[in-house]
Every structure is written in C-alpha cells, then in structure tokens.
N, C-alpha and C positions, 0 to 999 in steps of 0.2 A: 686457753682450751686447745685442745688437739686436734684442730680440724672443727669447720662447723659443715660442711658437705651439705650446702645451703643450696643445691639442684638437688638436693635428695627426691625431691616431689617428679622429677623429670628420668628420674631410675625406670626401667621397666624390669617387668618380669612377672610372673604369676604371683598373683594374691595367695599364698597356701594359708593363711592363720590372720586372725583378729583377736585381738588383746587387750582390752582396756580403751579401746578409741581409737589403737594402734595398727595398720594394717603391715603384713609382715610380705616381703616380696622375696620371693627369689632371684636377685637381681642378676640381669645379662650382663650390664656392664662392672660391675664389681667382682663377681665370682661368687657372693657368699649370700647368704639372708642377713635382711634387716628390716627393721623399723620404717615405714611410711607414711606421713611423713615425719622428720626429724625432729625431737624436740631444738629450740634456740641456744645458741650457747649459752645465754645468759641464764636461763629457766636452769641448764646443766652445769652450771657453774654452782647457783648457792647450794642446789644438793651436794656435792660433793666436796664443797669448803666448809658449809656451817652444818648440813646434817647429818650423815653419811652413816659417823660410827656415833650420832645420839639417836636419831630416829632412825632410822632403816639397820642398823645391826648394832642396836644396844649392847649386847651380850659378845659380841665380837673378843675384846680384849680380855675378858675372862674366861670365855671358853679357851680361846686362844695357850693363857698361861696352864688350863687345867689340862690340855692337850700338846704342854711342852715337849716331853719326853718326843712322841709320835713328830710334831714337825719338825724337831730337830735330824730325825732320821728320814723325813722329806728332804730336807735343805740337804742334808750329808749325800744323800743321792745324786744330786744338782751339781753339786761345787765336786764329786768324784768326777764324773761324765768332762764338767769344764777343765779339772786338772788332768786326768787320759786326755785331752785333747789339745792341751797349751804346752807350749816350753817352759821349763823351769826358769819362773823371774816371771810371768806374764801372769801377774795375780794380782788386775785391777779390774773391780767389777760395777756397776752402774745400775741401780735398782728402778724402775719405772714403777711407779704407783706402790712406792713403799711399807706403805701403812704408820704399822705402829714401830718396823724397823727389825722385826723380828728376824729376816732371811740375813739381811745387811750384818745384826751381829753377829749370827753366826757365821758368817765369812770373814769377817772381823776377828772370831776367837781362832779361826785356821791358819790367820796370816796374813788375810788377804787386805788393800785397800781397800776402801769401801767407800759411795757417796751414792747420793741418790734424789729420791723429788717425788712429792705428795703433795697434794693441795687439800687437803684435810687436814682442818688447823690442832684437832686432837690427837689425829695420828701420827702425823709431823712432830709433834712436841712430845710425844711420847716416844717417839725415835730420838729424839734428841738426849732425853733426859738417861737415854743407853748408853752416850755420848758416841752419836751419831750423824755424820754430816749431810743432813735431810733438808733441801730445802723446801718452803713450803709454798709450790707452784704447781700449775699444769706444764708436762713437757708441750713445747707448740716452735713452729720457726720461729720466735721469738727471745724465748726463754733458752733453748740449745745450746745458744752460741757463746753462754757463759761456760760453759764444760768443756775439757779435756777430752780427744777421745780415750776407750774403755778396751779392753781383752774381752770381755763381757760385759753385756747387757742383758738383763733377766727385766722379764712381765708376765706378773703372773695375776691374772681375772683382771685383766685392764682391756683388749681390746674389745670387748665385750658391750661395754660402757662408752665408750668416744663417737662423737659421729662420723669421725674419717678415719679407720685406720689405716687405710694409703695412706694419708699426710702423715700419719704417727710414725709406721715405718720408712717413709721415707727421713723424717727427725732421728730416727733410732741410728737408721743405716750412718747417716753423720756422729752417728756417737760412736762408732764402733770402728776401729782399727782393722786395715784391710787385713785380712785373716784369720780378725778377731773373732769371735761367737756371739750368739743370739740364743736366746732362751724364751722360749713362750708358753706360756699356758692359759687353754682357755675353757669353759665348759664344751665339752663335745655332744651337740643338742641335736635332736631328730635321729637320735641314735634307734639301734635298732628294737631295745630294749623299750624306750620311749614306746615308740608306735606301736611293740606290741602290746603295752600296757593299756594304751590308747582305743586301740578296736576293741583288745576283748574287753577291758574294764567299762571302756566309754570315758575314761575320766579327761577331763578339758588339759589342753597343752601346760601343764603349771610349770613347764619351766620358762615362758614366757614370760619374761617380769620388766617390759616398759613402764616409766622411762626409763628406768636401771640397764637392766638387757635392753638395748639397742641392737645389735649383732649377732649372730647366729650361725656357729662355725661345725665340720666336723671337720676329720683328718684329710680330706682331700681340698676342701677350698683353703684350710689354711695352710697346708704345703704348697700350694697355687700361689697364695697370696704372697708367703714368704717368698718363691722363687721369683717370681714376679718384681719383690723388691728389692734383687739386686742379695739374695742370699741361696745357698747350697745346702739342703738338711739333709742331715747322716745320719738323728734318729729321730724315731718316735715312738713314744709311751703313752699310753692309758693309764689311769686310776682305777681303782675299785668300781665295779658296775654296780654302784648304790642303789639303782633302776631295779636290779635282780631280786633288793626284797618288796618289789610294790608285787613281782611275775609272782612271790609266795604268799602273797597275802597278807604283806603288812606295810596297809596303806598310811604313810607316813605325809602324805600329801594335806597341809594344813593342820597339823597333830605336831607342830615342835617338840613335844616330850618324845612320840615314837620315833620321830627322823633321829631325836640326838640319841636315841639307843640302838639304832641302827648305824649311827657312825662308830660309837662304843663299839660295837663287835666289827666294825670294820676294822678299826685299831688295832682292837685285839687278836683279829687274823693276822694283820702283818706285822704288828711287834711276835709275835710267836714264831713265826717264819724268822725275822732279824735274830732273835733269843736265842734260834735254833743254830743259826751261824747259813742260812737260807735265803739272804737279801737277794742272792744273784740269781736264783727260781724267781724266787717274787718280780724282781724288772724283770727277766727273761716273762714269765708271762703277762704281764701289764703290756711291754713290748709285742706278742703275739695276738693278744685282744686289737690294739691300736691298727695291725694289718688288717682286721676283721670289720673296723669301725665300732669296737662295744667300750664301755668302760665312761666313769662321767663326765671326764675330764683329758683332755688332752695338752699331753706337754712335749714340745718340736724341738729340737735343737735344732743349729743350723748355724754354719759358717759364712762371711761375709765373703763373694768375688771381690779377688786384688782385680 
C-alpha cells in the first residue's frame, strides 16, 4: 500500500463535509482535504486487488474501449507536452495505477518504453494481455526499489484513493530521473461549479465517494503538494467542466444513463474542435479554466529538482 497515514486521526483542520461515517478536514498539516479518519490499509487493500473494476466500476473496461478513439487523443495530448519537454532518446515512461494499460500502450505504439504497477488483479492482467509490463502491486517503499528510474512518471485518479500521498510522491520522486517529469491527474473537487450547484440546487456533496475518495484536491493544494515534493510545475490543465451541465439542468447526479450522455457530448465537443485541426484552442482553454480553478479534473505537469 502506499502509505497507511495511521496519525490520520491527529490531522487537524476544519470538519467542512461528512460522508458516509467519513468526516472530511481541511487539513493544516497536509495542505489538502481528506478523509478522517483513514480507512486501514488492509480494509484498502482488498478493494482495490479483488474489487475495484468488478464492483465499484463494472462497466469501466467497456466504456473504456467504446470511448477509444476520445482517450487516445487524451493520452496523445500527455505524451506531446512530455515530448516538447524531453530530449530526443528520453522516452521511458512509468505508469502508476495503470489500470487495464490503456495510457501505457499507447506510449508503446509512439515508441516509447513502457512499464508500470496496478494492484488490480483484472486490470493488471488485462494490461498484460496488450503485452504490457504491469506489474501487479501497490507502489509503496517497498515495492519501488524493484524499478529503474523513468523520464516520466504519469498518475492519473491515483492520489485520490491512497492514504498518504506524501509517502507516494515521495516513492514517485525516486522513480523519476533528476530532470525527468511528473504527470498527475486528479479530480479537481470543491470546484467552483460544485458549490454553485451546491447552494442553489441544495444537492448533497456527491462528489465525496469514501472510502474510494479519500483526498480532496484542487489546483493550488496540489501544485503545493507537488512543489513541496521536491518538483517544479510548468503546466496546468483542466478537463471539461462536466459540473456546468448540473448549473443547466441536467441533473446527472445518481441517473448513470444522463451522466454517460453528458460525457457523449462532452466528447463530442472536443473531437470536433481535434476534427477541426483546433486541439491547440481546446488545451489553450482547459489551460485558462485551471488559472480560474473550473473544470473537473486537474492535470499538473511538473519537473523533478536536479
């Protein structure tokens, strides 16, 4: 496991939200919100080796392939940004919380190395079967020092879930070659979109999902947190502000049929912009949202200090 952050209960900071049993703080000593107190490692352990992708996101690897086209020009965005900023020959990348291995081959059909670590025994094996070198663990000081360091290390909706991400990024930061890169992505919650949803609708926080969501980040605690661990971030991006169709009235919250027709059209926004030869609008304003704090999802880049 990646940290068990077993003083969790000794955090302080203002109670702002309760969840399930879960009291969420905004913690003084950490920088960011989280879960109080922690679930165990062990209790977070069998979720996410034997449940993960059969109970909690059944539908994952099939949406997934019916939404190929759209991530591949997610990942094509990623592995640009890391080649603009590596020397030519510096294309070994290290995937944290890989899944089913999807980001990985596609770095893999660019050229690049590729290895990685999921402790999800479905996901792992379905990475595999890409012929993909996944192994099937938690990143923790333990497990690291099997690895090479990387040019890149990418995580994307991992620190979310762990109960120390200090400890993780302090494991990452040894995976990563001084000057190499960092790539994060996490949900960007208590966004502003949220809260306005929040008063005027009244509707309860649902992006609070303990014990899954443990953590609770926007663009400034986890730019904090990065520098903090011994990294330098040159960008950052936002997603789609998926928030924006609750502000029109299409409550998507608990309704899986209208959330996934409301990603349908998110898609179909930015494949149209790509179609049109318009990717470099579309990050340009994902980029201009993330200065503003909007959008659902936040992804940092960031160089490691030599």
């Amino acid at each position: 496991m990646a940290g068990t952050n077993s003083d969790a209960q000794q955090h302080t900071g203002n109670v702002i939200d309760n969840r399930h049993g879960f009291n969420v703080i905004d913690c003084e000593e950490c920088g960011f919100k989280h879960v109080s107190p922690m679930p165990t490692a062990q209790e977070l352990e069998q979720v996410y080796r034997e449940e993960y992708y059969t109970k909690d996101k059944p539908l994952f690897l099939s949406q997934s392939k019916e939404d190929a086209i759209w991530w591949e020009r997610v990942f094509a965005d990623r592995f640009d940004t890391f080649e603009a900023h590596l020397p030519e020959g510096s294309r070994r990348v290290f995937d944290v919380g890989a899944g089913p291995g999807f980001f990985l081959h596609h770095g893999q059909q660019r050229g690049w190395v590729t290895q990685g670590i999921e402790p999800s025994k479905q996901a792992s094996e379905h990475a595999r079967e890409l012929g993909l070198d996944v192994v099937s663990d938690f990143l923790s000081p333990a497990s690291v020092k099997q690895f090479e360091p990387f040019d890149v290390v990418h995580a994307c909706n991992v620190l979310e879930h762990i109960p120390n991400p200090i400890e993780l990024l302090e494991c990452i930061n040894s995976l990563v070659k001084d000057g190499g890169l960092l790539c994060i992505s996490v949900p960007n919650d208590y966004n502003p979109f949220q809260k306005t949803v929040r008063e005027v609708d009244g509707l309860e926080p649902w992006w609070l999902a303990p014990p899954h969501h443990l953590n609770y980040f926007d663009v400034n605690s986890l730019t904090q947190l990065l520098n903090n661990s011994g990294f330098d971030v040159f960008l950052k991006e936002s997603s789609f502000p998926i928030d924006m169709f609750l502000l029109m009235g299409d409550n998507y919250v608990g309704n899986d049929e209208l959330g996934r027709a409301c990603h349908k059209k998110r898609m179909k926004f930015e494949m149209s912009l790509i179609e049109s030869g318009q990717n470099d609008l579309k990050r340009a304003w994902y980029q201009s949202m993330a200065e503003i704090g909007v959008g659902r999802e936040i992804c940092i880049y960031a160089r490691k200090r030599s």
